[in-house]
OpenMM code with the backbone's topology and positions (N, CA, C; nanometers):
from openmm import Vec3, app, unit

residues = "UNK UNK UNK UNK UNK UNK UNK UNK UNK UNK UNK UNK UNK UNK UNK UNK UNK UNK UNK UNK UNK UNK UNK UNK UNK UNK UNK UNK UNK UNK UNK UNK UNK UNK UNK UNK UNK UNK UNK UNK UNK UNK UNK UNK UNK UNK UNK UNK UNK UNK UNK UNK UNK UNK UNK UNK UNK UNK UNK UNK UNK UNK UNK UNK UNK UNK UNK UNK UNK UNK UNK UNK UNK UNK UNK UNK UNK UNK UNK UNK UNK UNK UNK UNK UNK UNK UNK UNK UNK UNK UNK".split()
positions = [
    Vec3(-4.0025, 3.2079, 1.1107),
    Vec3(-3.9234, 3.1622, 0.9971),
    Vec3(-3.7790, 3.2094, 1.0146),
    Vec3(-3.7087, 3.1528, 0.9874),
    Vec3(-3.5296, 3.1595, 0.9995),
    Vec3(-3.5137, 3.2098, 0.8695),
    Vec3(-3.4243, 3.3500, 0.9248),
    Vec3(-3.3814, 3.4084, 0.8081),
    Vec3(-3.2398, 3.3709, 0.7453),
    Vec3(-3.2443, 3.4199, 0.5895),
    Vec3(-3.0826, 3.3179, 0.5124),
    Vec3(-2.9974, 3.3714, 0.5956),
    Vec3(-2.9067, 3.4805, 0.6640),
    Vec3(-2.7931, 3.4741, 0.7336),
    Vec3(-2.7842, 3.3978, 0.8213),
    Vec3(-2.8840, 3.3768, 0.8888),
    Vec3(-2.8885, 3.2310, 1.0389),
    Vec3(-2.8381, 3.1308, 0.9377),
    Vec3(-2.9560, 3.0755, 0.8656),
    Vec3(-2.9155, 2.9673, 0.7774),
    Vec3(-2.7863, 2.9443, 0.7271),
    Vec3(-2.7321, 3.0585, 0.6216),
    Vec3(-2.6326, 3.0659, 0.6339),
    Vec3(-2.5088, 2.9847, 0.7156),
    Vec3(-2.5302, 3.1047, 0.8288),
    Vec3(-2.4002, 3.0327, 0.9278),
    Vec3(-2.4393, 2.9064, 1.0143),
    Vec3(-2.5524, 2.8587, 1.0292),
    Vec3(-2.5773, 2.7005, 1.0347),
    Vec3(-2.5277, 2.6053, 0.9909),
    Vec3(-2.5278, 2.6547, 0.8413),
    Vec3(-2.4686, 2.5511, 0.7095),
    Vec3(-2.3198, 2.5212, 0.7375),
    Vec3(-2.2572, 2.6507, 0.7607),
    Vec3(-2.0752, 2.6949, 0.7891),
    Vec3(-2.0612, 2.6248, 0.8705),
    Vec3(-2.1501, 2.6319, 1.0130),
    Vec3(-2.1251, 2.5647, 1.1127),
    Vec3(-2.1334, 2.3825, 1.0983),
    Vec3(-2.2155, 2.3651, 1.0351),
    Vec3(-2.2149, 2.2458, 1.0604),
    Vec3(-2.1049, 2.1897, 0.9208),
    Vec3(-2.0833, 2.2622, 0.8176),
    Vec3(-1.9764, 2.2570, 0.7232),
    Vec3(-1.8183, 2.2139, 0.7865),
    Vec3(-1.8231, 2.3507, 0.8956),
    Vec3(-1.6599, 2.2995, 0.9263),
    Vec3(-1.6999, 2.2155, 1.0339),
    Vec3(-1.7636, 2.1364, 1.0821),
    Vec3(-1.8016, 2.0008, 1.1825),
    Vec3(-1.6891, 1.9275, 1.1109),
    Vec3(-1.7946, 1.9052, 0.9613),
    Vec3(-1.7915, 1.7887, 0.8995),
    Vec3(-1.6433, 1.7917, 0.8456),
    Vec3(-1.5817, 1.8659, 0.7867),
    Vec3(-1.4624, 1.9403, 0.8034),
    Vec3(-1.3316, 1.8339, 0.8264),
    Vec3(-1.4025, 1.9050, 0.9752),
    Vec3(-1.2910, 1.8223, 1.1108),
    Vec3(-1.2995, 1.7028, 1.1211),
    Vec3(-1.4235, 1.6133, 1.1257),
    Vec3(-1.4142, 1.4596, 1.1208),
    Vec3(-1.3484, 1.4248, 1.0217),
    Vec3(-1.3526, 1.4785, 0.9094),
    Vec3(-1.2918, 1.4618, 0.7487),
    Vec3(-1.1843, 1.4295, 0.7603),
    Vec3(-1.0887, 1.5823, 0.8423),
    Vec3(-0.9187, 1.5810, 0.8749),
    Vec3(-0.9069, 1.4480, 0.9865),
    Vec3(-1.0021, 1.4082, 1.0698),
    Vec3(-0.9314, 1.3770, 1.1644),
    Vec3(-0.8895, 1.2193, 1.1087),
    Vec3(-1.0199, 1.1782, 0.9853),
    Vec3(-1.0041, 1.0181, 0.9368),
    Vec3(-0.8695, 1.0188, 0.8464),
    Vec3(-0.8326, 1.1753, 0.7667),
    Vec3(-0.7353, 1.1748, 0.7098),
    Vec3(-0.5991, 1.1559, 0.8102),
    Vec3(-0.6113, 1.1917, 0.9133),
    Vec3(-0.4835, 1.1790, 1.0084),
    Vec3(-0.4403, 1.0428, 1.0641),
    Vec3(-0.5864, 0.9843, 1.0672),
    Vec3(-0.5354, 0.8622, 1.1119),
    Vec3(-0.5982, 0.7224, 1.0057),
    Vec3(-0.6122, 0.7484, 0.9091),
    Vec3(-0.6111, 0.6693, 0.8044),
    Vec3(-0.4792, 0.5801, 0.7848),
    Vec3(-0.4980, 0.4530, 0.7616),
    Vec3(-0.3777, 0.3487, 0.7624),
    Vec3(-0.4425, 0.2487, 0.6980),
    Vec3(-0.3633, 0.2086, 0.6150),
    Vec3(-0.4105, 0.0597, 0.4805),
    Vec3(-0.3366, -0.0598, 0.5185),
    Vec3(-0.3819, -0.1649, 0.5363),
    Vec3(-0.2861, -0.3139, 0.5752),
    Vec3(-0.1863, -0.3479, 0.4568),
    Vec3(-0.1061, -0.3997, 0.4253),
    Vec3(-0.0281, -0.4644, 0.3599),
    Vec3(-0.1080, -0.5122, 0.2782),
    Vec3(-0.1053, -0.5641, 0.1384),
    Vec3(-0.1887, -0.6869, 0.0788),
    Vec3(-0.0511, -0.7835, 0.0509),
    Vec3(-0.0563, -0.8784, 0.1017),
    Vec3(0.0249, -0.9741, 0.1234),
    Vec3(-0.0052, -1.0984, 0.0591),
    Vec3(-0.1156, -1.1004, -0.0116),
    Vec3(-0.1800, -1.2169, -0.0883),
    Vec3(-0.1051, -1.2567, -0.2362),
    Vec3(-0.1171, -1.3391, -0.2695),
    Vec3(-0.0123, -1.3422, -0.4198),
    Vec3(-0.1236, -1.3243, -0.5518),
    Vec3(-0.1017, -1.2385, -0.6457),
    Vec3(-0.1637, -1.2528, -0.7390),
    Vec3(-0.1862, -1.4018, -0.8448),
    Vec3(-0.2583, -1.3636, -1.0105),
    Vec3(-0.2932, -1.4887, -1.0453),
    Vec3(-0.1660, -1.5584, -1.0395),
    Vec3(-0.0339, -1.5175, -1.0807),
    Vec3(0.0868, -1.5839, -1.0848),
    Vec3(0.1408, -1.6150, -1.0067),
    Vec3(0.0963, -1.6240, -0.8596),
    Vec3(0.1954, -1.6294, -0.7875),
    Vec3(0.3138, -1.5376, -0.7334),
    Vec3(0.2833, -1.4474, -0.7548),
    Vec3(0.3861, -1.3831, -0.6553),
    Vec3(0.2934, -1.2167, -0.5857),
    Vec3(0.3692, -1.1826, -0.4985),
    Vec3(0.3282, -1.0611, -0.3953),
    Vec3(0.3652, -0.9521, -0.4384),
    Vec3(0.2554, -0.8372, -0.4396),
    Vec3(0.2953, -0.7258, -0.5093),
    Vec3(0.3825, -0.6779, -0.3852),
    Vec3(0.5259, -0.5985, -0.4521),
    Vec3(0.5523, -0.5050, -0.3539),
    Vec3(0.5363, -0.3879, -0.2989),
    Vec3(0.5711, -0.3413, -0.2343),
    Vec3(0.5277, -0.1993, -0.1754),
    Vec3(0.6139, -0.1579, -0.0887),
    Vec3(0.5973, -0.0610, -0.0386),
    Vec3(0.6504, 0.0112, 0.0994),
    Vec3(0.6247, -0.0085, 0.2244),
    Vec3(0.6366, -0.0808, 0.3170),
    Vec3(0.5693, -0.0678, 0.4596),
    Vec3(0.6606, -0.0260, 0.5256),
    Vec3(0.5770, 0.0553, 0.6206),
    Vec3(0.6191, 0.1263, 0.7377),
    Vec3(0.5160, 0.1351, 0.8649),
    Vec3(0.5683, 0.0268, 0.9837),
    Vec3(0.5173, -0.0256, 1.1210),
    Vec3(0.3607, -0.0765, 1.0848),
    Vec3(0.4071, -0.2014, 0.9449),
    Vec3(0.3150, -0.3032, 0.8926),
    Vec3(0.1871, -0.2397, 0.8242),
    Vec3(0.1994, -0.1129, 0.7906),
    Vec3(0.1378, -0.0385, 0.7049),
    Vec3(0.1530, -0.0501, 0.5824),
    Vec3(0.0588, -0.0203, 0.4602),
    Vec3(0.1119, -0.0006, 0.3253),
    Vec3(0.1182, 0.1600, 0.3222),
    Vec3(0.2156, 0.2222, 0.2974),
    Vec3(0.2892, 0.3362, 0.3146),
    Vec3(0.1975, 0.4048, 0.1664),
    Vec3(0.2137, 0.3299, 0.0291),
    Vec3(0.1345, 0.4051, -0.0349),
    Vec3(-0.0147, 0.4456, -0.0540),
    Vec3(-0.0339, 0.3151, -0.0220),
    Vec3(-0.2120, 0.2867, 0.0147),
    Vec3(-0.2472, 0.3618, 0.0999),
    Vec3(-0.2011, 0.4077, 0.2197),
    Vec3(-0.2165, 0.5053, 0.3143),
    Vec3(-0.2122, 0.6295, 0.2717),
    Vec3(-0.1486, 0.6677, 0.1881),
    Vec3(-0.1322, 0.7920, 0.2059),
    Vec3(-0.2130, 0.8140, 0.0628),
    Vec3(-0.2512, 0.7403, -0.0463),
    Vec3(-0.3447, 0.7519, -0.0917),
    Vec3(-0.5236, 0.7544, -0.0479),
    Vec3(-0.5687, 0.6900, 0.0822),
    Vec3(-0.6564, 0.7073, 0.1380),
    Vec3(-0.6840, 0.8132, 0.2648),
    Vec3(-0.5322, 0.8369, 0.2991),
    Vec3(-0.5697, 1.0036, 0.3587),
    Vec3(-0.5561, 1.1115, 0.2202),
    Vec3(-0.5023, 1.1347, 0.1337),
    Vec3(-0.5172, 1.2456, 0.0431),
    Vec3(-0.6883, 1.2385, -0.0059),
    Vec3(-0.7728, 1.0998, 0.0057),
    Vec3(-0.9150, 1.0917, -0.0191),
    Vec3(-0.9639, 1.2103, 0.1280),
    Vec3(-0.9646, 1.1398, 0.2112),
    Vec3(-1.0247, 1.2190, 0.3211),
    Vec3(-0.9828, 1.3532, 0.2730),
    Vec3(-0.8763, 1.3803, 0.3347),
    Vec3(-0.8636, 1.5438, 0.3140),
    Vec3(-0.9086, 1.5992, 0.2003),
    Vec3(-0.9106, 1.5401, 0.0760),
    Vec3(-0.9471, 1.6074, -0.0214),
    Vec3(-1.1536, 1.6359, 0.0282),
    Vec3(-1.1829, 1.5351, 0.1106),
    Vec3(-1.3304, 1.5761, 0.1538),
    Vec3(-1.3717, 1.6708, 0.2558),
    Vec3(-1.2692, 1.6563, 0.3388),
    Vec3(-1.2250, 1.7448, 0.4255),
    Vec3(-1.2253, 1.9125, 0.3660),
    Vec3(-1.1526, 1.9502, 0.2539),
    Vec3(-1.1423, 2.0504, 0.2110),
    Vec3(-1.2640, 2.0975, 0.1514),
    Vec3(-1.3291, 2.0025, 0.0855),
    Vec3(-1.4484, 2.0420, 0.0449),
    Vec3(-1.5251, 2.0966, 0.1403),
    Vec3(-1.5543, 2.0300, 0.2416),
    Vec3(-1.6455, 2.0867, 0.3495),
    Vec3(-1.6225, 2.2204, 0.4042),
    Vec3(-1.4998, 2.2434, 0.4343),
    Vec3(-1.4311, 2.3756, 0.4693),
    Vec3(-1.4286, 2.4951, 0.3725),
    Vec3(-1.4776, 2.4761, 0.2174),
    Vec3(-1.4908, 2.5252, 0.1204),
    Vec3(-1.6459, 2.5811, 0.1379),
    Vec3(-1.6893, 2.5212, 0.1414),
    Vec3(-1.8665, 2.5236, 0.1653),
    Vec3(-1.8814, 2.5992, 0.3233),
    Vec3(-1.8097, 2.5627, 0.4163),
    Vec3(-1.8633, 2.6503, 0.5266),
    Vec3(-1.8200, 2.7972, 0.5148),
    Vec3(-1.6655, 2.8038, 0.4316),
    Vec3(-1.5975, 2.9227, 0.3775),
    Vec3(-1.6994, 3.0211, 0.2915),
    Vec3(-1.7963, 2.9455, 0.2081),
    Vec3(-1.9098, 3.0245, 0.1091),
    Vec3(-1.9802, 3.0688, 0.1853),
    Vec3(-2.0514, 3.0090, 0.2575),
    Vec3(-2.1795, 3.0212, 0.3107),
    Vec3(-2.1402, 3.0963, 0.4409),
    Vec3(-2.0591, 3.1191, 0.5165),
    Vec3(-1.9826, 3.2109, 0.5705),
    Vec3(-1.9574, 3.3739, 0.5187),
    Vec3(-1.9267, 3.3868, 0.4167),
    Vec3(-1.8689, 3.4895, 0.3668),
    Vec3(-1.9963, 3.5396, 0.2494),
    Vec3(-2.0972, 3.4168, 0.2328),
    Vec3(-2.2380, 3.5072, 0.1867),
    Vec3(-2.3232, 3.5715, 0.2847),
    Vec3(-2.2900, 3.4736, 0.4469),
    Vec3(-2.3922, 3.5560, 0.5106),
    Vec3(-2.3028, 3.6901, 0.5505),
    Vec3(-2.2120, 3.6889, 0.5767),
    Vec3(-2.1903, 3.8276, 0.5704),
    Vec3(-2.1946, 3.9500, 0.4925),
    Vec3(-2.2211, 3.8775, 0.3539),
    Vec3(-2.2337, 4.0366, 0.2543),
    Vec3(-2.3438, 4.0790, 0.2630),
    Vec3(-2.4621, 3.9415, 0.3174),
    Vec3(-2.6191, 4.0053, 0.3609),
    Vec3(-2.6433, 4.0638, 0.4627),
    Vec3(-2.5395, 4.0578, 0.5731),
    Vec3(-2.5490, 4.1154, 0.6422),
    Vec3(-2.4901, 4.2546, 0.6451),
    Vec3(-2.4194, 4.2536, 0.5949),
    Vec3(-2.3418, 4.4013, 0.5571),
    Vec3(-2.4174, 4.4620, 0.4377),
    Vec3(-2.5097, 4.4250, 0.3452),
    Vec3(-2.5976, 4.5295, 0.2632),
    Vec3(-2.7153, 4.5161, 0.3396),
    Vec3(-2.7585, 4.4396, 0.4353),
    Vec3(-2.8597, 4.4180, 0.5183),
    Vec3(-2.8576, 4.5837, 0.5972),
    Vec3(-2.7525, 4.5847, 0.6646),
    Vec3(-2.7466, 4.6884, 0.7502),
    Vec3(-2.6885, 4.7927, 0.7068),
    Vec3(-2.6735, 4.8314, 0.5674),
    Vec3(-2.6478, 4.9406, 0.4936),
    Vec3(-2.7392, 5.0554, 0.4652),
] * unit.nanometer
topology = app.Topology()
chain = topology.addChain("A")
for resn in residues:
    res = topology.addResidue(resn, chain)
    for name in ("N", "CA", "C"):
        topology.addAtom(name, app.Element.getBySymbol(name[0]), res)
């Protein structure tokens, strides 16, 4: 049977994995233009930058990272619990 500090840092480990894929979709996250005209007829505007929507983008990387952080939060717990068991463990 696997004891909770293994477990523990299993969890961390595979926590900051998930982490890193998180940051990496936040880094390269990019939204197309919507270029379509609403019911009236005309095109919303926006910001583009090298045919990007500049806000849309950077609203769908602040998603990632904000998941990103979570994960890194959770490997940060479960990290820093297995060590207090391990440190009253071996007390």
């Amino acid at each position: 049977m696997i004891n909770l500090p293994v477990l523990l840092n299993c969890i961390s480990a595979l926590g900051a994995f998930v982490a890193a894929i998180f940051w990496y979709f936040s880094a390269t996250a990019s939204v197309p233009p919507n270029n379509q005209p609403d019911s009236d007829g005309w095109i919303q505007g926006g910001i583009e930058v090298d045919g990007k929507d500049f806000i849309a983008s950077a609203l769908a990387q602040q998603n990632w990272s904000r998941r990103g952080a979570y994960a890194a939060a959770l490997a940060a717990l479960c990290q820093g619990i297995a060590m207090g068991l391990a440190a009253v463990t071996a007390a």
